[in-house]
C-alpha positions in Angstrom: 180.6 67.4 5.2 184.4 66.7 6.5 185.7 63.9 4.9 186.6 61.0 7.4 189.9 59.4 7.9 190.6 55.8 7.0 193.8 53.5 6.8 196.4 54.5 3.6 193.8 57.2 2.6 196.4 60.2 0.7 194.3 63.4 2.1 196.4 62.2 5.2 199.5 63.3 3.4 198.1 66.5 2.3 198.8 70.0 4.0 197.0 70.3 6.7 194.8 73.9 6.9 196.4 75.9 9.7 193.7 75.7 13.0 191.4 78.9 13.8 193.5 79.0 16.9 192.0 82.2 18.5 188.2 80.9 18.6 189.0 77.3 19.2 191.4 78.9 22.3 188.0 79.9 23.4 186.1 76.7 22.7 188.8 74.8 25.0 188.8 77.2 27.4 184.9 76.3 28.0 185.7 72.4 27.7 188.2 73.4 30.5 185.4 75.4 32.5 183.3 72.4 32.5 185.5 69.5 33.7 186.9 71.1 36.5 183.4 72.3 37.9 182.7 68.3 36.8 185.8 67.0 38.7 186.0 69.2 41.6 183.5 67.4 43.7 185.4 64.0 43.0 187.9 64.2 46.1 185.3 65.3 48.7 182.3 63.4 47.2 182.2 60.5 49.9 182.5 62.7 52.9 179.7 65.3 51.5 177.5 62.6 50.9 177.9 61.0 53.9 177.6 64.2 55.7 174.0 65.2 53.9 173.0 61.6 54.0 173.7 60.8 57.6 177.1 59.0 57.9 176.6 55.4 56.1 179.2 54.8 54.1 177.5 51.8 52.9 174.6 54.0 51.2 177.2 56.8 49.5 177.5 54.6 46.5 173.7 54.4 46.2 173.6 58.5 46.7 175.6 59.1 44.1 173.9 57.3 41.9 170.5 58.6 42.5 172.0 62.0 42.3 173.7 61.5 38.4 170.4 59.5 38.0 167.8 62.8 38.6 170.4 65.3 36.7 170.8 62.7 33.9 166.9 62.6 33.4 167.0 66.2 33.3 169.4 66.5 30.8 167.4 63.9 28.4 164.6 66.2 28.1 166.6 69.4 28.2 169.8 68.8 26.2 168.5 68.3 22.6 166.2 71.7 22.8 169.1 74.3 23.5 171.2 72.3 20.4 168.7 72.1 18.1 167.9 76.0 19.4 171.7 76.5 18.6 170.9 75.9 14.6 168.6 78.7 14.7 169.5 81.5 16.9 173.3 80.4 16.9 175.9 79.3 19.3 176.9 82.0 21.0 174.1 82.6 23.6 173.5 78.9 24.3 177.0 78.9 25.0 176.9 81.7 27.2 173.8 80.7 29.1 175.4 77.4 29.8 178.8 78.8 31.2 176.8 81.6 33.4 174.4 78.3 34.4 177.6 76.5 35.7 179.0 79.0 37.5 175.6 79.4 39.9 175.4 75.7 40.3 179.0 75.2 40.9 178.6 77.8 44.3 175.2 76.3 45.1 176.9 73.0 45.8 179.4 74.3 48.0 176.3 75.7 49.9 174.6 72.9 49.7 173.8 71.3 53.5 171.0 68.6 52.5 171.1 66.0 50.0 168.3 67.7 48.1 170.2 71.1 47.9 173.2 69.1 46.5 171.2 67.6 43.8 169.2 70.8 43.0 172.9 72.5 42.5 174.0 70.2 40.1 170.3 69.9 38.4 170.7 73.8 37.5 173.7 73.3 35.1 172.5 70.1 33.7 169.2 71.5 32.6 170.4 75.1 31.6 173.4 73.7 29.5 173.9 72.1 25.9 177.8 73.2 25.8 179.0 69.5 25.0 177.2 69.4 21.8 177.5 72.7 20.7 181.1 73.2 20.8 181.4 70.0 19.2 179.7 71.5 16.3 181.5 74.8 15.9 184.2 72.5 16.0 183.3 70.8 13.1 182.3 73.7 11.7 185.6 76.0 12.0 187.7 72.8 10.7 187.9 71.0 7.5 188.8 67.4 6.7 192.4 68.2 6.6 192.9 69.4 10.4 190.0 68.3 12.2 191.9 65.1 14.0 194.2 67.9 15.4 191.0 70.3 16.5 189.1 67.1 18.2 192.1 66.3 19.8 193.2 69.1 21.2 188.9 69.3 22.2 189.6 66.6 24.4 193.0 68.3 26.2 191.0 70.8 28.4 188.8 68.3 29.4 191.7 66.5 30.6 193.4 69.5 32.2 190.1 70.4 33.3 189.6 66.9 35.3 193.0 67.7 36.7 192.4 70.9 38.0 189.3 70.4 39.6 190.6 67.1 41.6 193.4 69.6 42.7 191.4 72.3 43.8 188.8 70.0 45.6 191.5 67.9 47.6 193.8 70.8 48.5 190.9 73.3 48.9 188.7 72.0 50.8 187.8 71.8 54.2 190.1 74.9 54.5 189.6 75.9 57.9 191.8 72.4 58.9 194.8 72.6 56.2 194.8 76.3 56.3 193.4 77.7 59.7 195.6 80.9 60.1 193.6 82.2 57.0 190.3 80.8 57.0 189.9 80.7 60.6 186.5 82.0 60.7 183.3 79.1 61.6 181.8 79.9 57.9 184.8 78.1 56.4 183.3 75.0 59.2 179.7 75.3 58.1 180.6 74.9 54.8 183.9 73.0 54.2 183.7 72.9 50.5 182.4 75.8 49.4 186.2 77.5 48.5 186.9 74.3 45.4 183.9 75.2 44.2 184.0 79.1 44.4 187.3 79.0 42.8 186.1 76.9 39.8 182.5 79.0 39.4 185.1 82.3 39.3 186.7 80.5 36.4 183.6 80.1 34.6 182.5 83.9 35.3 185.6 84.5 33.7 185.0 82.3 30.4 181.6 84.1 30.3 183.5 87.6 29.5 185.2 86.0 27.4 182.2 84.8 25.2 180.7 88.4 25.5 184.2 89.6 24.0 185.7 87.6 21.6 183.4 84.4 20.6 182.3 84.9 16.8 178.7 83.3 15.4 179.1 80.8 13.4 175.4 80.7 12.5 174.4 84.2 11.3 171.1 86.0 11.6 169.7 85.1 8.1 170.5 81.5 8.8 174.2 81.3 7.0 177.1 80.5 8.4 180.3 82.3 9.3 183.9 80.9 7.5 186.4 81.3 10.1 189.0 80.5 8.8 189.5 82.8 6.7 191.4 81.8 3.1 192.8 79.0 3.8 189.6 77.1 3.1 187.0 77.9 0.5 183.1 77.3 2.2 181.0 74.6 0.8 177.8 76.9 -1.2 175.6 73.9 -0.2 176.2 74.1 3.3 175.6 77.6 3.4 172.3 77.6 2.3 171.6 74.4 3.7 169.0 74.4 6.4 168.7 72.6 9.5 166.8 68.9 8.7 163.9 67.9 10.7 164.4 66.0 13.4 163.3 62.8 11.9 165.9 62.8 8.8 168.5 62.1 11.3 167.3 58.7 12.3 168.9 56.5 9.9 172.1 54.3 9.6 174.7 56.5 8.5 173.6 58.9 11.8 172.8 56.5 14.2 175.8 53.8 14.1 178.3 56.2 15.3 176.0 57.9 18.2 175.3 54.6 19.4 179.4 54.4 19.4 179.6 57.3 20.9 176.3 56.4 23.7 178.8 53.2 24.5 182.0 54.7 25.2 180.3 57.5 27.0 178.0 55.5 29.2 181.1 52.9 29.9 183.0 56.1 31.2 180.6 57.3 33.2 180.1 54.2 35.1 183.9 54.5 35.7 183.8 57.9 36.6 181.1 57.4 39.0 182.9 54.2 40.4 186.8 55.6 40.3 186.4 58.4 43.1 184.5 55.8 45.3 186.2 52.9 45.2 189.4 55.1 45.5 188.0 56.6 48.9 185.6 53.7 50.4 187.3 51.8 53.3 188.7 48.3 52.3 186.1 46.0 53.9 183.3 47.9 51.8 185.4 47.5 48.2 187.8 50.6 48.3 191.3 51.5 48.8 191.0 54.0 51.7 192.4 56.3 50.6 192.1 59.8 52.1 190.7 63.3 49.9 194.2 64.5 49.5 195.6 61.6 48.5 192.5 60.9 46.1 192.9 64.5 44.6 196.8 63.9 43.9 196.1 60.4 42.0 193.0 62.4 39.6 194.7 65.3 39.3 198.3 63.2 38.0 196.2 61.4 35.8 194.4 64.9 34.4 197.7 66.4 33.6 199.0 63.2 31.8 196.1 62.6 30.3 196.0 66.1 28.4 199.4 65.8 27.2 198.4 61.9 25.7 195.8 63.1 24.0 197.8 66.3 22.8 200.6 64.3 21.1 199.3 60.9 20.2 195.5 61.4 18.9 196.2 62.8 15.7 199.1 61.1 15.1 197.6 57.4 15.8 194.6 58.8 13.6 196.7 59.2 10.9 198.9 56.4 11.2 196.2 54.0 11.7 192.6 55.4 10.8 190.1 56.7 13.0 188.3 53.1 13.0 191.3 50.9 14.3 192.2 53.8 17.2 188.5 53.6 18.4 188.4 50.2 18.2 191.4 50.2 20.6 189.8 52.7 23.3 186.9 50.7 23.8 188.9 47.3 24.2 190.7 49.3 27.3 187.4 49.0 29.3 188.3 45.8 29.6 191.5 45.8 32.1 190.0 49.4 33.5 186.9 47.4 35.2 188.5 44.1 36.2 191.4 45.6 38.0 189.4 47.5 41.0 187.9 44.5 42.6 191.8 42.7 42.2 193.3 45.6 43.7 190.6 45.7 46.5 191.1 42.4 46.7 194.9 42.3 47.4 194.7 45.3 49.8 192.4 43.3 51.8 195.4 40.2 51.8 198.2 41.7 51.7 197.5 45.6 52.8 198.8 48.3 50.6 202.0 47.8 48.6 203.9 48.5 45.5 201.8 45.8 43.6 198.9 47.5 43.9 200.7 51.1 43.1 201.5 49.3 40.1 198.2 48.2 39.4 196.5 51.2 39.3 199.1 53.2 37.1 198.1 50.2 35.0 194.6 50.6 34.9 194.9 54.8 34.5 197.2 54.1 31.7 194.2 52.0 29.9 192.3 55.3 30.6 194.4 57.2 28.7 193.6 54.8 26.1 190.2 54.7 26.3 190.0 58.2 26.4 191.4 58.4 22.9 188.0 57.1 21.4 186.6 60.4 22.5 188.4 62.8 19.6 187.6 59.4 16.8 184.1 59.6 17.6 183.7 63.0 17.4 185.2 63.1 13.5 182.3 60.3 13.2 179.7 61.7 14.2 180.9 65.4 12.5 180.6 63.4 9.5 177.6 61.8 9.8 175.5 65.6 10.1 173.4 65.6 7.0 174.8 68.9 7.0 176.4 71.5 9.1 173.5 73.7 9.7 172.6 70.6 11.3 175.6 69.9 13.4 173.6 70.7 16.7 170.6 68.8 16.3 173.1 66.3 15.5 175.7 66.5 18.1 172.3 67.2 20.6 170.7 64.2 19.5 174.0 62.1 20.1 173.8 63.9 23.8 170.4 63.0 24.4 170.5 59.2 24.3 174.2 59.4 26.0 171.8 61.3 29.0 170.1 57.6 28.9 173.4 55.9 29.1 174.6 57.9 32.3 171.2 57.6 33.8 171.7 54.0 34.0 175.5 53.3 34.5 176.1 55.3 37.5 
């Protein structure tokens, strides 16, 4: 398994093998496909859920919620089938049927009129797709000890990108028929207001499913080895090749479970921000929000999206190897900290003093923690890639480490 990263360790200052740049393009194009279908809702959430839920402001918070709630509890029972189903058939068509899955529920929530029809949209994807964990594990299996900081960074950057493009598309896309009437004067575009975001990012998706058709090489093969990709710059462990995946039950022990249980925390702590961020960024000021309006909203994600990719481009695997994978972790998760104290204090100051600089100031604060928190993402990804028992059993692995985070975001939200 990939050897992990500590302080003064001198593989650090070996060469680094050159990255498999072609098929982990088309890994982070998928990490890409999946934020912005994630993020594109995030501008417009609190009028769509006041829309299909009858105008209380008060109760959005509660709707949103429920609704992560119900897709979370799918994706506890479904996520750790399609990644353990990933060791045996490969990664290619569970990748693919996630993608295509995303794309249909990405258009079925722009058509979505009732608060059950929004949840059944989202419910399709979550329950159809294992993507997270999966191309975690061809990441871990295309790498080697010498480059995977770089690979797991560069994992997170579409994510980031992702987040940014979607909070773009959904504040300057939707309700079209207002910001752009000459073109989309016709009443469709009025019945359903958010249905262009969301068709935009589902095309994207469609797109990233040729593309696995194409280009996307197995990993696993048909008689149950596995692929090198890279070529001869790295020589393939015989064990792992003939390894086959454990039973489920060999990966409950210590050396497995400390870092999903890191990974379940960070997770589940971002979750409940992301849930909260949107909201409280939206909400009026006497209910606990800043008031500000879906264009506005879209702007501030979508800055922090493009800033956020090129953080986590230039300074993950450089902190990594300056400092160890432990000590940059340790510093992500301290970053909660300011993140969830300063929205009540800026709420609090609006309400005092309305909006000013000082609370402009705040905020860039608290995103700039995020950027730092966001870090712990790539570290405990290199844990938990080298905790596997071994990497025929990176997606039982990776879909275990999925499953309980499913629990996490059940609950935060």
């Amino acid at each position: 398994m990939p050897h992990l990263f500590v302080e003064g360790d001198t593989d650090l200052k070996a060469q680094r093998t050159p990255l498999p740049v072609g098929q982990l393009a088309i890994l982070l194009l998928l990490r890409f496909c999946e934020s912005s279908s994630t993020f594109v809702i995030f501008p417009f959430l609190n009028e769509l859920l006041a829309s299909v839920t009858g105008g209380d402001d008060a109760k959005v918070g509660y709707y949103s919620g429920l609704m992560e709630l119900i897709r979370q509890s799918i994706s506890l029972i479904s996520v750790m089938y399609w990644s353990r189903l990933s060791d045996h058939i490969g990664r290619k068509p569970v990748l693919l049927l996630g993608t295509f899955a995303l794309a249909i529920s990405t258009v079925s929530l722009g058509l979505s009129k009732t608060f059950l029809s929004l949840v059944l949209s989202r419910c399709i994807f979550t329950a159809l797709n294992s993507n997270a964990g999966v191309i975690k594990s061809m990441v871990g299996e295309i790498t080697d000890h010498t480059n995977s900081a770089d690979a797991f960074a560069l994992l997170h950057v579409p994510w980031a990108a992702g987040s940014s493009f979607g909070a773009f598309a959904g504040g300057w896309l939707a309700r079209p028929h207002d910001h752009f009437s000459e073109r989309f004067a016709d009443p469709f575009w009025v019945t359903y207001p958010y249905l262009l975001p969301c068709a935009v990012t589902a095309a994207i998706a469609t797109f990233a499913c040729l593309v696995i058709l194409a280009f996307l090489r197995e990993t696993i093969q048909a008689d149950g080895s596995m692929e090198p990709l890279l070529g001869s710059h790295t020589t393939p462990n015989t064990q792992d090749i003939k390894d086959e995946p454990v039973p489920l039950k060999s990966l409950l022990h210590k050396k497995t479970l400390i870092p999903i249980f890191n990974y379940v925390c960070i997770a589940s702590l971002h979750y409940a921000y992301n849930a909260i961020q949107p909201l409280f960024l939206a909400m009026p000021v006497t209910i606990g929000g800043l008031g500000l309006a879906p264009r506005e909203v879209g702007f501030i994600l979508g800055t922090y999206g493009i800033a956020n990719s090129i953080f986590q481009t230039v300074m993950l695997g450089r902190l990594v190897r300056r400092f160890g994978v432990k000590a940059v972790f340790m510093a992500a998760v301290t970053a909660f900290i300011p993140i969830f104290t300063f929205s009540p204090l800026m709420n609090l100051l609006v309400s005092e003093e309305g909006f000013s600089y000082i609370v402009w100031i705040m905020l860039a604060f608290q995103l700039s923690c995020a950027l730092v928190m966001e870090l712990g993402y790539g570290c405990v990804y290199m844990f938990i890639t080298a905790a596997a028992p071994n990497k025929r059993s990176l997606g039982a692995t990776n879909g275990l480490a999925q499953t309980l985070v499913s629990i996490g975001r059940m609950v935060m939200p």
